[in-house]
Structures are given as structure tokens and as C-alpha cells.
DOKEDREN-632388 format. One record per residue: x, y, z of N, C-alpha, C, CB in turn; residue in three letters. Coordinates in nm, 2 decimals. Last residue first. Glycine has a CB too. Layout:
% DOKEDREN-632388
{{X Y Z} {X Y Z} {X Y Z} {X Y Z} 'ALA'} ...
% end
This chain:
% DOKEDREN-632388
{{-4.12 -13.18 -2.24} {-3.98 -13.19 -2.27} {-3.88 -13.10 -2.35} {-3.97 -13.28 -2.32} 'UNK'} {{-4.33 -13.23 -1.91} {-4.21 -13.10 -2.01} {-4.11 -13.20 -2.09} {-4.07 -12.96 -1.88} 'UNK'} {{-4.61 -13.31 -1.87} {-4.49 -13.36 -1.89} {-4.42 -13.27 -1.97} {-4.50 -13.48 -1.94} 'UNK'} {{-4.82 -13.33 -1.61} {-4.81 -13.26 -1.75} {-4.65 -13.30 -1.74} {-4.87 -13.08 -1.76} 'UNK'} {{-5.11 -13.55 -1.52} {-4.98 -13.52 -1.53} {-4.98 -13.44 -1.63} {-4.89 -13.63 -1.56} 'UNK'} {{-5.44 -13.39 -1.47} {-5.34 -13.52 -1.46} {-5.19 -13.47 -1.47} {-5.37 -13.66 -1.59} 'UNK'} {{-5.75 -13.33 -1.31} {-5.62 -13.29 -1.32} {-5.49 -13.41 -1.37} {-5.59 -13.25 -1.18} 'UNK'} {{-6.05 -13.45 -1.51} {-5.92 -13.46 -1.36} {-5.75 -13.41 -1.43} {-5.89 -13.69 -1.30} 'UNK'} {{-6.26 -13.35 -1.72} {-6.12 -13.40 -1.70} {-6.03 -13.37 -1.54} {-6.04 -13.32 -1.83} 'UNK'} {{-6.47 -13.20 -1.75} {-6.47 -13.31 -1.69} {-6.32 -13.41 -1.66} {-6.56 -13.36 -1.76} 'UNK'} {{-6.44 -12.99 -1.88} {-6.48 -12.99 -1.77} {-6.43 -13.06 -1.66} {-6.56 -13.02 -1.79} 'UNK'} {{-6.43 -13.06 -2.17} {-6.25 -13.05 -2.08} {-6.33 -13.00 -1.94} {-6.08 -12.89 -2.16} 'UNK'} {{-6.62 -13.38 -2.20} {-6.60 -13.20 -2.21} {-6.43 -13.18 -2.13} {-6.77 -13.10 -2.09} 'UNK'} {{-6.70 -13.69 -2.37} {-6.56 -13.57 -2.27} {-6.58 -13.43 -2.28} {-6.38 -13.57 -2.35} 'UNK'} {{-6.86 -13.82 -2.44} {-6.89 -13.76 -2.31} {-6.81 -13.68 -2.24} {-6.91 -13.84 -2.23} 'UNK'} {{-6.75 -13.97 -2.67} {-6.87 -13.85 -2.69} {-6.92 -13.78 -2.53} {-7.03 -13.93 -2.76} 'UNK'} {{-6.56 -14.10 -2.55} {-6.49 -14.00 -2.60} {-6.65 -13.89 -2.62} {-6.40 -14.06 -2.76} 'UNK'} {{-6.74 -14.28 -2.40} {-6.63 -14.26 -2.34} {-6.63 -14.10 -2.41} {-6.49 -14.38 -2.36} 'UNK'} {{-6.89 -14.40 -2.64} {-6.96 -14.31 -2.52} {-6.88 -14.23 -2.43} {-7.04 -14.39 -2.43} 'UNK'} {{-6.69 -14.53 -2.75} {-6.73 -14.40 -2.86} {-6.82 -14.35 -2.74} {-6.82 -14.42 -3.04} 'UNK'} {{-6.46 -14.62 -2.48} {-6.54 -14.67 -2.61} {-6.59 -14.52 -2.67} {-6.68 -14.77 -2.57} 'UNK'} {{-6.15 -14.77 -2.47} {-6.17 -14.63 -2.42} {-6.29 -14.66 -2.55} {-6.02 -14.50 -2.42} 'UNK'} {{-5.98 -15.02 -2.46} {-6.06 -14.96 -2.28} {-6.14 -14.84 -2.35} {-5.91 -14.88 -2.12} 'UNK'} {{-5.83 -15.00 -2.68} {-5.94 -15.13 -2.64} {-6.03 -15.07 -2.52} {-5.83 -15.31 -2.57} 'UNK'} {{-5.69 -14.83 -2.64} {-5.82 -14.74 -2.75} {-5.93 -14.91 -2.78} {-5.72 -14.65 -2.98} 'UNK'} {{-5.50 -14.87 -2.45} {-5.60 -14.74 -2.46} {-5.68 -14.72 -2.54} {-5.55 -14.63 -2.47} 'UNK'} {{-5.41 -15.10 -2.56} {-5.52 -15.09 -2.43} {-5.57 -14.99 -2.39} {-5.48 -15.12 -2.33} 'UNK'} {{-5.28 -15.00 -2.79} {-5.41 -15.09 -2.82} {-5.47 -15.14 -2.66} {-5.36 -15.26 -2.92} 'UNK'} {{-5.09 -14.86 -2.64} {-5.15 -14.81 -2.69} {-5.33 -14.90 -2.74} {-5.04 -14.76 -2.79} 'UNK'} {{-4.95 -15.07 -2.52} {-5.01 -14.94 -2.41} {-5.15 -14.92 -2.53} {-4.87 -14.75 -2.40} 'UNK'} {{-4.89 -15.22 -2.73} {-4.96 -15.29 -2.62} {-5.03 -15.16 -2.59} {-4.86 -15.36 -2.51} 'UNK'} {{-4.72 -15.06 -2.86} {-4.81 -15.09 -2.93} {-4.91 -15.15 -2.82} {-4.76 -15.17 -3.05} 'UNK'} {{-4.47 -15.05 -2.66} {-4.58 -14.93 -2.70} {-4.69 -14.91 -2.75} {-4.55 -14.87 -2.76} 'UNK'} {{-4.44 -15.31 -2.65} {-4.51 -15.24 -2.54} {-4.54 -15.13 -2.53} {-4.45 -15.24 -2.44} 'UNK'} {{-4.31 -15.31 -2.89} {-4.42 -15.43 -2.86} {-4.47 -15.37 -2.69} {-4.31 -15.64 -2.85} 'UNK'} {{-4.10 -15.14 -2.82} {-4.18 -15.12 -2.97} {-4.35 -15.22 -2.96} {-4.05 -15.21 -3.12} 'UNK'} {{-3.93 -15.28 -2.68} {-4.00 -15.14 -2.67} {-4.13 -15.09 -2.71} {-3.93 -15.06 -2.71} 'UNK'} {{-3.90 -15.49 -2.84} {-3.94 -15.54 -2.64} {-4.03 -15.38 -2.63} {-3.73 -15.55 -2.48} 'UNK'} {{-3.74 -15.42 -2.96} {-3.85 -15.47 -3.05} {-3.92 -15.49 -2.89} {-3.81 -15.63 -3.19} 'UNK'} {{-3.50 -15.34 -2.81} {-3.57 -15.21 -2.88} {-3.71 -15.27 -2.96} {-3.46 -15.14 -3.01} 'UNK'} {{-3.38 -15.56 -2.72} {-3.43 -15.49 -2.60} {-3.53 -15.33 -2.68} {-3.27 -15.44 -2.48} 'UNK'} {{-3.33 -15.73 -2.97} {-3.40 -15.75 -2.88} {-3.46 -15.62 -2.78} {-3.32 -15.83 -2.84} 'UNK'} {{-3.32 -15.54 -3.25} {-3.26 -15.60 -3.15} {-3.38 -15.62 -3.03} {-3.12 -15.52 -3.11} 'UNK'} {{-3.54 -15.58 -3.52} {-3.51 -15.47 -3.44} {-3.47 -15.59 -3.31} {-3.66 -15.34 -3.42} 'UNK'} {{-3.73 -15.73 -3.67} {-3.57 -15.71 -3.75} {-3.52 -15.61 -3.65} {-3.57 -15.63 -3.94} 'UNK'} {{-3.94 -15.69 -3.61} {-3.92 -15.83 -3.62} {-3.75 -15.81 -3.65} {-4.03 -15.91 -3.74} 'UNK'} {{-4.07 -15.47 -3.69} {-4.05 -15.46 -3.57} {-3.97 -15.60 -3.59} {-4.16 -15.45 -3.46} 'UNK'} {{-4.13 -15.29 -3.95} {-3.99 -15.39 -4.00} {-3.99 -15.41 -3.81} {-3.80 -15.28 -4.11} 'UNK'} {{-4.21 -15.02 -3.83} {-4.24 -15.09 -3.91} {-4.10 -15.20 -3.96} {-4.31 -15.00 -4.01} 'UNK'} {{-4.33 -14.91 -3.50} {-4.25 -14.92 -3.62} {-4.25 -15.02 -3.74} {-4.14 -14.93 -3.58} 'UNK'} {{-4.60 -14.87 -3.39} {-4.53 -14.78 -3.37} {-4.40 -14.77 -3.51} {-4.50 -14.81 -3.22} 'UNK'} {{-4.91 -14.97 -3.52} {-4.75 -15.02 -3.55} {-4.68 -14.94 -3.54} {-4.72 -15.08 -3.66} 'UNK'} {{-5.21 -15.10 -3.56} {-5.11 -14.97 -3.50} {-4.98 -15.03 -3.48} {-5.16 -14.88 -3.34} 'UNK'} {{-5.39 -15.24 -3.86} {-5.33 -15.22 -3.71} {-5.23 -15.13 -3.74} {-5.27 -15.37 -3.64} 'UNK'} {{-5.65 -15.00 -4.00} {-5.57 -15.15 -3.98} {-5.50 -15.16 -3.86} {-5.46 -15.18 -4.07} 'UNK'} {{-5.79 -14.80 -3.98} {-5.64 -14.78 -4.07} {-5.56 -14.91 -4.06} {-5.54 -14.65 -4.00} 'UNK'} {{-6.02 -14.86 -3.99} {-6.02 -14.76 -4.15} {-5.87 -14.76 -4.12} {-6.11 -14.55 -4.16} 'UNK'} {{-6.07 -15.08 -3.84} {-6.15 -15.09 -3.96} {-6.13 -14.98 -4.04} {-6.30 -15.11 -3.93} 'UNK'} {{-5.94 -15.00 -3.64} {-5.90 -15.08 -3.70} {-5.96 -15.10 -3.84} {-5.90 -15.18 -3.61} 'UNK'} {{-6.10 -14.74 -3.53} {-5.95 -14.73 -3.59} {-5.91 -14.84 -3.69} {-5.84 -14.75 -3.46} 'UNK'} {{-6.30 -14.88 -3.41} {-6.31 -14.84 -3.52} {-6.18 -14.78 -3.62} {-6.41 -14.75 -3.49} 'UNK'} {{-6.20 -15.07 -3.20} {-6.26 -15.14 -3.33} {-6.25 -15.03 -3.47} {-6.43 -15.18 -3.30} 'UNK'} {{-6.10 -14.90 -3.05} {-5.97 -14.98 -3.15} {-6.04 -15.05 -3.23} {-5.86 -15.11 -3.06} 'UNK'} {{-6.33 -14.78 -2.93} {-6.17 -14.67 -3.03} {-6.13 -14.76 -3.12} {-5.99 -14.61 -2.94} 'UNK'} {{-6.58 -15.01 -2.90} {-6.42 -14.95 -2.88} {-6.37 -14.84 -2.99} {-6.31 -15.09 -2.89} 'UNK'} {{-6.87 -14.98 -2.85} {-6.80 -15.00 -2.97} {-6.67 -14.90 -2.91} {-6.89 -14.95 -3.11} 'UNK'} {{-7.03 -14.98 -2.65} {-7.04 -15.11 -2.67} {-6.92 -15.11 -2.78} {-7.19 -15.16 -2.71} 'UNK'} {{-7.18 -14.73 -2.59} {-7.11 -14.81 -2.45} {-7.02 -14.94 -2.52} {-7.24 -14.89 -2.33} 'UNK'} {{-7.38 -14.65 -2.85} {-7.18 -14.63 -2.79} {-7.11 -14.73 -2.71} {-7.16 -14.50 -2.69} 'UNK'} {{-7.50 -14.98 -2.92} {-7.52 -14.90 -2.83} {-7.34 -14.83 -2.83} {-7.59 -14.98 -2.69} 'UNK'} {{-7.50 -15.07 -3.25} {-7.51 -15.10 -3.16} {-7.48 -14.97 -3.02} {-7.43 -15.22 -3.18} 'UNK'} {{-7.48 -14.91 -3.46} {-7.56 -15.01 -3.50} {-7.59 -15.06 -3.38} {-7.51 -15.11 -3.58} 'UNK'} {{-7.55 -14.54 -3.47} {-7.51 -14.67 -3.47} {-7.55 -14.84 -3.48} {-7.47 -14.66 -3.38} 'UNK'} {{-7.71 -14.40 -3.81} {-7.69 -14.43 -3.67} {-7.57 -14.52 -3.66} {-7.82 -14.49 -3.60} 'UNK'} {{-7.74 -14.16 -4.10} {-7.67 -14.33 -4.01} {-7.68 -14.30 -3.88} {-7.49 -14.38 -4.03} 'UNK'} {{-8.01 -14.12 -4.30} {-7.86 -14.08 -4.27} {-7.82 -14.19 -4.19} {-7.84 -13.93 -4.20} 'UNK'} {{-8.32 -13.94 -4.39} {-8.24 -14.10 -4.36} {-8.12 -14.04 -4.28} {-8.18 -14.20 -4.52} 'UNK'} {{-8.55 -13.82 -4.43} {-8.50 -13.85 -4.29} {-8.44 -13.93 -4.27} {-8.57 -13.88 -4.20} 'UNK'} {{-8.61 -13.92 -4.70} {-8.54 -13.77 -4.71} {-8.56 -13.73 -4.53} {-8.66 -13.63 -4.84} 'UNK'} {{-8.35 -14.21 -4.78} {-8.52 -14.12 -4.75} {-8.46 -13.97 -4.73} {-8.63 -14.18 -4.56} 'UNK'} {{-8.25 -14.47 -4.58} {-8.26 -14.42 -4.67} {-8.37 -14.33 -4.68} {-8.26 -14.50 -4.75} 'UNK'} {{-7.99 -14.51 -4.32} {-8.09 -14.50 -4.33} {-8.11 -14.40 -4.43} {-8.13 -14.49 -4.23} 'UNK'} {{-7.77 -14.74 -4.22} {-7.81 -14.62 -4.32} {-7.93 -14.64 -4.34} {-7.73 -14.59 -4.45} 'UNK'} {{-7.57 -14.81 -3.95} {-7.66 -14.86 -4.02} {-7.72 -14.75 -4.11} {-7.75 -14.92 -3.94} 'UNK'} {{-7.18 -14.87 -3.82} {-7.32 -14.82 -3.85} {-7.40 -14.86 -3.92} {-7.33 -14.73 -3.89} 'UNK'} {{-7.06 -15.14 -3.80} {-7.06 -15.02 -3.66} {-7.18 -14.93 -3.70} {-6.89 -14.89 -3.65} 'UNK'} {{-7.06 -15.32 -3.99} {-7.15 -15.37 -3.89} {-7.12 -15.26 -3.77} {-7.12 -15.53 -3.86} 'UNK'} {{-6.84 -15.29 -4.18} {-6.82 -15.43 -4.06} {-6.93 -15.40 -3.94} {-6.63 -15.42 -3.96} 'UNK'} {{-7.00 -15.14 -4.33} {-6.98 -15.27 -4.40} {-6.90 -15.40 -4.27} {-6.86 -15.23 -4.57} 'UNK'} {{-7.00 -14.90 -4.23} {-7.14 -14.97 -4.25} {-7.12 -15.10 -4.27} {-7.23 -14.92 -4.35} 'UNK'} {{-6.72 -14.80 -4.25} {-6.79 -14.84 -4.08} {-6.91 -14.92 -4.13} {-6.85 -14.68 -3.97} 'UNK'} {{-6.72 -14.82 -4.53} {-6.62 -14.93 -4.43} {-6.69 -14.94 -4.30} {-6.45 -14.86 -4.39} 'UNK'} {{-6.86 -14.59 -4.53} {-6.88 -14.71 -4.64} {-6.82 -14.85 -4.53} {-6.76 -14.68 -4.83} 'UNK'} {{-6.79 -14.35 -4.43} {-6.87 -14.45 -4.36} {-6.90 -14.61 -4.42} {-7.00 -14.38 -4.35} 'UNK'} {{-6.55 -14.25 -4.59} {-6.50 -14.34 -4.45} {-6.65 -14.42 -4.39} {-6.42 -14.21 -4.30} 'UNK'} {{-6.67 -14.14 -4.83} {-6.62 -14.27 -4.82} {-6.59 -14.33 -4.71} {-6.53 -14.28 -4.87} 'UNK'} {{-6.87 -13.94 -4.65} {-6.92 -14.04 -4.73} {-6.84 -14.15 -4.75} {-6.96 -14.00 -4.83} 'UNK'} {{-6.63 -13.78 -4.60} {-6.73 -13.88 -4.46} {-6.78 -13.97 -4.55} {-6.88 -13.78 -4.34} 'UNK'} {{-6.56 -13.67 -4.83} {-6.47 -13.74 -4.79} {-6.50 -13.82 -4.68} {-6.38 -13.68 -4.78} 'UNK'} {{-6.82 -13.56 -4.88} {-6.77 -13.67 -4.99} {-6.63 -13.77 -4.92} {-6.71 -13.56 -5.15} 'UNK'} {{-6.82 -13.36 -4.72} {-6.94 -13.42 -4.73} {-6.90 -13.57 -4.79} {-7.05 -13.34 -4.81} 'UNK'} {{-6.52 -13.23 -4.51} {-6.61 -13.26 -4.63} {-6.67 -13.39 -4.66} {-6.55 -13.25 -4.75} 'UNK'} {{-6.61 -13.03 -4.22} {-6.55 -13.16 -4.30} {-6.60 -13.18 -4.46} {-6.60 -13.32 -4.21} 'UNK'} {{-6.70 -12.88 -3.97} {-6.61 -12.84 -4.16} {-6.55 -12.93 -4.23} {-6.47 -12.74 -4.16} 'UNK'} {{-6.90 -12.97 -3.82} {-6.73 -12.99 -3.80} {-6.63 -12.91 -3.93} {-6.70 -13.18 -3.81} 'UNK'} {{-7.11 -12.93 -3.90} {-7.09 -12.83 -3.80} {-6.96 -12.89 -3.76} {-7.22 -12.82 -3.67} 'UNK'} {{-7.08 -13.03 -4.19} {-7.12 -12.87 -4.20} {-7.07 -12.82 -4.05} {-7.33 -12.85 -4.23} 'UNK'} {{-7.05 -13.31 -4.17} {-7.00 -13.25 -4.23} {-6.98 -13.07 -4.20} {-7.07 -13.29 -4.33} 'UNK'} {{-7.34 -13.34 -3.98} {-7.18 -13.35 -3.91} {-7.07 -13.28 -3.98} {-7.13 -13.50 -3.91} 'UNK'} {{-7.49 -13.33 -4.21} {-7.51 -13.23 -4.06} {-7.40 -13.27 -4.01} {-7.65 -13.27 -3.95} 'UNK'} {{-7.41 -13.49 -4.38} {-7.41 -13.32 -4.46} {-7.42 -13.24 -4.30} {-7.61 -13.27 -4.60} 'UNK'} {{-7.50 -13.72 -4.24} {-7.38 -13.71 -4.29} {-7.34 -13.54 -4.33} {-7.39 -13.80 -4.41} 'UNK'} {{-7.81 -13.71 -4.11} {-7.75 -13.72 -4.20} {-7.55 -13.69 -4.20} {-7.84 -13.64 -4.26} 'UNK'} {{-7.85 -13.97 -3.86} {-7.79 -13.78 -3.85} {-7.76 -13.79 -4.02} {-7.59 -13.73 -3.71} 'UNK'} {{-8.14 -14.17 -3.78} {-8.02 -14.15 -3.81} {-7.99 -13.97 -3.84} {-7.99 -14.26 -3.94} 'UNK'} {{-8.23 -14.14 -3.38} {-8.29 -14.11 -3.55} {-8.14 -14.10 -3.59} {-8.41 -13.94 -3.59} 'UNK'} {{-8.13 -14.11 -3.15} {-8.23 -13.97 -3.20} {-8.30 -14.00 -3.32} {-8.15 -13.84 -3.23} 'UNK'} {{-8.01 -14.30 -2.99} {-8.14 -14.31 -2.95} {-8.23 -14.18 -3.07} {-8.14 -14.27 -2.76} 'UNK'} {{-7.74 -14.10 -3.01} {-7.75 -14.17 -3.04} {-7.94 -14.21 -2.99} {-7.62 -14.23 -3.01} 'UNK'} {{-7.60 -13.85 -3.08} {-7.74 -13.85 -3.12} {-7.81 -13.98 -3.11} {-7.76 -13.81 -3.25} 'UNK'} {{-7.30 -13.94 -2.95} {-7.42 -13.81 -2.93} {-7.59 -13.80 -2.93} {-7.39 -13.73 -3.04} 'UNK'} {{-7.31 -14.10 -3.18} {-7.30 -14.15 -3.04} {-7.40 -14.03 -2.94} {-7.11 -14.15 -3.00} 'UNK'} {{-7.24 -13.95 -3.40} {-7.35 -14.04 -3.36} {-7.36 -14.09 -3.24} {-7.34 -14.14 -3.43} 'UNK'} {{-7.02 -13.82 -3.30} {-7.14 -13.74 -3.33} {-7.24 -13.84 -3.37} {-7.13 -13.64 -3.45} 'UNK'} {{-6.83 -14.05 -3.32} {-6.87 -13.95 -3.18} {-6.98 -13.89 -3.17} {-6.77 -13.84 -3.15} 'UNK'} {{-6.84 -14.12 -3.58} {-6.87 -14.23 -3.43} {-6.93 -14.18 -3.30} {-6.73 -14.28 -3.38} 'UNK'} {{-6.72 -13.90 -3.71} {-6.80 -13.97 -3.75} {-6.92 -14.08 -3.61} {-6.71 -14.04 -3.85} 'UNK'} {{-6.45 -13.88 -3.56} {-6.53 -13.74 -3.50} {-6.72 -13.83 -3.59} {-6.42 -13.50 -3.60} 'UNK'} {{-6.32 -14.17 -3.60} {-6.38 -14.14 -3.46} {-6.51 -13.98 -3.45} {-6.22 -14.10 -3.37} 'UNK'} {{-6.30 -14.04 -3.91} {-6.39 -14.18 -3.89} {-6.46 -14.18 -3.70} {-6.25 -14.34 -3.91} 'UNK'} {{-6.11 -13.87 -3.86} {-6.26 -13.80 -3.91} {-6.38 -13.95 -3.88} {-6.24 -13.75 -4.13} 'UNK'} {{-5.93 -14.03 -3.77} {-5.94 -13.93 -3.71} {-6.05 -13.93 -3.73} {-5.87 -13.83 -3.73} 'UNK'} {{-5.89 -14.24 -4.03} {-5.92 -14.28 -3.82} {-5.94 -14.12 -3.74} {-5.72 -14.36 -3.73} 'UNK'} {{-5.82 -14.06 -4.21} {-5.93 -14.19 -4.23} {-5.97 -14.21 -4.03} {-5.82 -14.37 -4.33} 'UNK'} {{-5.60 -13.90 -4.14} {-5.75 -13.85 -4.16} {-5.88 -13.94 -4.13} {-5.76 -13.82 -4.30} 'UNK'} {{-5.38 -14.15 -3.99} {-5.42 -14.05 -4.04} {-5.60 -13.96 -4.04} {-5.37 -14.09 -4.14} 'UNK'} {{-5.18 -14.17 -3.69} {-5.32 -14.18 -3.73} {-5.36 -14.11 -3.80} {-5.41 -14.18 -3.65} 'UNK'} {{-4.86 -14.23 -3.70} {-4.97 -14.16 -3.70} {-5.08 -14.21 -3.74} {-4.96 -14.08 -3.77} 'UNK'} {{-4.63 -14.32 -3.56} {-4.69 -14.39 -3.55} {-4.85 -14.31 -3.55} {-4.63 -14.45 -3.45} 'UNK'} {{-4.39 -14.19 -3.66} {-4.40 -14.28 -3.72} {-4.55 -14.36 -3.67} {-4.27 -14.34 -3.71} 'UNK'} {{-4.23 -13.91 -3.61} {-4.42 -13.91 -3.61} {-4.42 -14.07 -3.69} {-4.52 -13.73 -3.74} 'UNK'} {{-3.93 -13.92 -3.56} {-4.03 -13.87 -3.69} {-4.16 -13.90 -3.69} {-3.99 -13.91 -3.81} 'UNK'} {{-3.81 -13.99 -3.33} {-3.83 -14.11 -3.46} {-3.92 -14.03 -3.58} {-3.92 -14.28 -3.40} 'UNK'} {{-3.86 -13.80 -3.15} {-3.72 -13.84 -3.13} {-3.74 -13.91 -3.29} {-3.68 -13.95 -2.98} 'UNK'} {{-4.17 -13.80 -3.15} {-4.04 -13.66 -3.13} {-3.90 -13.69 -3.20} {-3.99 -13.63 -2.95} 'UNK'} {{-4.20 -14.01 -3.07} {-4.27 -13.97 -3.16} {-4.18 -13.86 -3.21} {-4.40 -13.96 -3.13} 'UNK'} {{-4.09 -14.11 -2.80} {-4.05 -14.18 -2.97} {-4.11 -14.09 -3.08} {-4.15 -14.35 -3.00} 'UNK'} {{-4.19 -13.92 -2.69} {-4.05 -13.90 -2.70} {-4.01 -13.96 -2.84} {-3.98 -13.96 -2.59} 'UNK'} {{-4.49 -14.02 -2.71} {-4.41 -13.90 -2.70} {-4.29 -13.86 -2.75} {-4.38 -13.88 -2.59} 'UNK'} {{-4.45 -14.29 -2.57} {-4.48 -14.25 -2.68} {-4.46 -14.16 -2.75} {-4.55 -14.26 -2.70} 'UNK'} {{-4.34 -14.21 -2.33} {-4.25 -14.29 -2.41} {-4.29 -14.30 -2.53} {-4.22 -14.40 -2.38} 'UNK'} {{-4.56 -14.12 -2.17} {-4.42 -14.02 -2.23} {-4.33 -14.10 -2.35} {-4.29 -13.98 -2.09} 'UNK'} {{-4.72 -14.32 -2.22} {-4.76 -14.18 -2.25} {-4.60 -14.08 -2.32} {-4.83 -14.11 -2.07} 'UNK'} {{-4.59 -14.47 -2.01} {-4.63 -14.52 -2.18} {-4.67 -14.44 -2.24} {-4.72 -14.62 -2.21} 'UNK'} {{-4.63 -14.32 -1.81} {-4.51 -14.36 -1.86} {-4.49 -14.36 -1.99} {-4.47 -14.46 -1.82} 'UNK'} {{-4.90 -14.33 -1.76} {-4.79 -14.18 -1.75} {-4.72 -14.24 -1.83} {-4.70 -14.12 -1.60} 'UNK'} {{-4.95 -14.62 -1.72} {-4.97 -14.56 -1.86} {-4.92 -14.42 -1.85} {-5.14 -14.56 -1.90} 'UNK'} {{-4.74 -14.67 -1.47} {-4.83 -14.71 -1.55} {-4.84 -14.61 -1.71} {-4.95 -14.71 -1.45} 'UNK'} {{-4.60 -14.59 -1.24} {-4.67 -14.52 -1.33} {-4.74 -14.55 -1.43} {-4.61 -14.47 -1.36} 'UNK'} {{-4.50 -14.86 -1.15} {-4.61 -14.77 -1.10} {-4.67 -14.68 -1.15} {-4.60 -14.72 -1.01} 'UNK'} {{-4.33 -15.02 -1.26} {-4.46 -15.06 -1.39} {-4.57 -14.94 -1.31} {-4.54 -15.28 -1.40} 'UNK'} {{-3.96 -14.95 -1.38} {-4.08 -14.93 -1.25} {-4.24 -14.91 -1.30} {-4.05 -14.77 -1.16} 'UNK'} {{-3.84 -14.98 -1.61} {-3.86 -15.04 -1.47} {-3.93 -15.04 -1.39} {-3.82 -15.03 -1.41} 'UNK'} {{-3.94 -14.76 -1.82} {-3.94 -14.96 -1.74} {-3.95 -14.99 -1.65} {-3.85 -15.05 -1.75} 'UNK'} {{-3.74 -14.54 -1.70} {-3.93 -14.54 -1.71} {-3.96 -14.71 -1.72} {-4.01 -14.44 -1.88} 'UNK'} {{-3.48 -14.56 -1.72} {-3.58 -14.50 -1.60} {-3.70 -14.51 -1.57} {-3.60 -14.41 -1.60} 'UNK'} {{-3.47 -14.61 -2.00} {-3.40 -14.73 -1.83} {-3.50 -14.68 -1.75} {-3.20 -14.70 -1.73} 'UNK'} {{-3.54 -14.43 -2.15} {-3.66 -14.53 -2.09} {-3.58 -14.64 -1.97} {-3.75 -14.64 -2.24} 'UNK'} {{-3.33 -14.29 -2.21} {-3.45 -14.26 -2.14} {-3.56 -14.35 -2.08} {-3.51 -14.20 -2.21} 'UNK'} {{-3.19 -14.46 -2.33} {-3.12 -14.44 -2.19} {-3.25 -14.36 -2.12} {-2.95 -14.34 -2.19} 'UNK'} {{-3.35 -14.51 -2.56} {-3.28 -14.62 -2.49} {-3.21 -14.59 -2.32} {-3.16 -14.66 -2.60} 'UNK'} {{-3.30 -14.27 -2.66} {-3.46 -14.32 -2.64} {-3.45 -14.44 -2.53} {-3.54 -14.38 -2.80} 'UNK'} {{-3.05 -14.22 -2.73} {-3.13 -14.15 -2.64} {-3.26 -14.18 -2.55} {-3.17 -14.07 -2.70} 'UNK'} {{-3.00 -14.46 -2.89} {-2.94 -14.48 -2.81} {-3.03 -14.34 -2.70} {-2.80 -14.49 -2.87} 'UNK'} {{-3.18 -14.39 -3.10} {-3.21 -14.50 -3.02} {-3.14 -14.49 -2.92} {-3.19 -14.63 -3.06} 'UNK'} {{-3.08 -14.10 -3.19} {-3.23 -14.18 -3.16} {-3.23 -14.28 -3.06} {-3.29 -14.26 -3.28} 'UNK'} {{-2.83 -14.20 -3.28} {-2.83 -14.11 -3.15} {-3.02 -14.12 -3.08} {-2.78 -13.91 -3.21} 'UNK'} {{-2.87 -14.36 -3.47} {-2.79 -14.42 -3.40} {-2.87 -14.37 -3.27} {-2.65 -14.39 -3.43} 'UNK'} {{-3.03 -14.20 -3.70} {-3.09 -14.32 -3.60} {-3.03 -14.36 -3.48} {-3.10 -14.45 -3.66} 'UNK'} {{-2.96 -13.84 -3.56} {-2.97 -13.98 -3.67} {-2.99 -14.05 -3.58} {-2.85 -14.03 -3.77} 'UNK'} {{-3.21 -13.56 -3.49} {-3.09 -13.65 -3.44} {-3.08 -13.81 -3.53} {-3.11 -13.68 -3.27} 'UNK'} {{-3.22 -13.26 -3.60} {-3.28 -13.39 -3.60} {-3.16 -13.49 -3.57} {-3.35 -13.43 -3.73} 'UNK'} 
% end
């Protein structure tokens, strides 16, 4: 593991290359996340709460038009536990992403159409904001510049990308894209 110094300074001669040039676009911001993540110790994780909360979102989305899904049915064909979806929906129901339905046909839908509810809404409502590093304000200029355009990439990938987006992905359907060795 390399200390902070050698960190930045690596991370810093890697990305001369990749800044500059804005054609690659999100590739770039891809690898640079990557590397940071590699290079800085996984500082910019998403835990359980935002993970299980999206696979929550997705499987409604799915059923979406069907009737609410109980909770115990997503639980059971993902292997999740029943109690630990129960607390993450409390938050989605309370900013208005899902609705519950009581009874012995109850469970949750969405509230509003997939097409309509971003990644970054629901992320935001179970882990807050994404913050590659923490203390960015106290980081030299050309490394808080980094740090503020990783967080950018990133909150335009999960502002652009909605719960119909992700409930429609098969690896079918995926276009060939970059693959990146490091």
C-alpha cells in the first residue's frame, strides 16, 4: 500500500493525461475513479443501505403497474433479510419514492413512474451525499479540483441513470465498451 504522499503524487501524474483531454468523457472519470479507489482505500463507498435500497427500487420497478410486491417476496428471491429491507423502506416511503400497501395483498409500489426516479434520488435519501473525500475544502488546489470532478462525474451518472434504466439492464443488452487494465 502506498502512503499518502506516493498516493497523490501517482494519482496526480496519472490524471495529467486524462484531464486534459474532456473526449473521453466519462471513460476517463471511470478510470479515475478506479484508480482513486485502488490507490486511496475504497473511500468512496456505497454501503448496504444504498445498495439493497437500489436492488428494493429495481424490483419494484419491475413489477411496476402489478400491485404492491410484498417485501418477504424480494427478500426471499434476492437472499436479503426481511427486517433489514423493512428498515431501508421506512426512509424510501417517508420522502415519497414508495407507497405501502396494507392487508394480506399489501406490500409497496412506486409512487411515481420508474422513468421518473433517479439513482441519485434514491442513494441520497439512505446515504446522503457522495463525497469521494472527506475534509475536500482543506485539500490543495489542483487535488480538491479532482475530488470536485469526481463527485460531479459521479452525481451525473446516478442524476442521468433512472430505476427503469437499471430494472431494464440484462448483460444482453450492454454495448461493447471500454475495458481498462490496471
Amino acid at each position: 500500500m502506498l502512503n499518502d504522499v506516493e498516493s497523490h503524487y501517482l494519482v496526480y501524474h496519472i490524471l495529467l493525461g486524462v484531464f486534459p483531454s474532456s473526449s473521453r468523457g466519462d471513460y476517463d472519470i471511470l478510470l479515475v475513479v478506479i484508480l482513486t479507489r485502488l490507490i486511496e482505500g475504497d473511500k468512496m463507498k456505497i454501503s448496504t443501505k444504498g445498495r439493497y435500497g437500489l436492488t428494493i427500487m429495481i424490483e419494484l420497478a419491475k413489477h411496476y403497474g402489478e400491485g404492491p410486491i410484498p417485501l418477504r417476496k424480494i427478500a426471499a428471491e434476492k437472499e436479503l433479510s426481511e427486517a433489514y429491507l423493512e428498515q431501508l423502506v421506512s426512509p424510501l416511503r417517508n420522502s415519497g419514492l414508495v407507497k405501502s400497501v396494507r392487508g394480506a395483498y399489501g406490500g409497496y409500489m412506486l409512487a411515481n413512474p420508474p422513468s421518473e426516479i433517479s439513482a441519485a434520488h434514491v442513494i441520497s435519501v439512505l446515504e446522503g451525499p457522495i463525497q469521494p473525500v472527506e475534509g475536500i475544502e482543506n485539500e490543495e488546489a489542483p487535488q480538491r479540483e479532482l475530488w470536485l470532478r469526481i463527485r460531479d462525474a459521479v452525481k451525473n451518472v446516478l442524476d442521468t441513470t433512472t430505476i427503469e434504466d437499471l430494472a431494464q439492464y440484462t448483460e444482453e443488452n450492454v454495448a461493447e465498451g471500454y475495458m481498462f487494465y490496471i
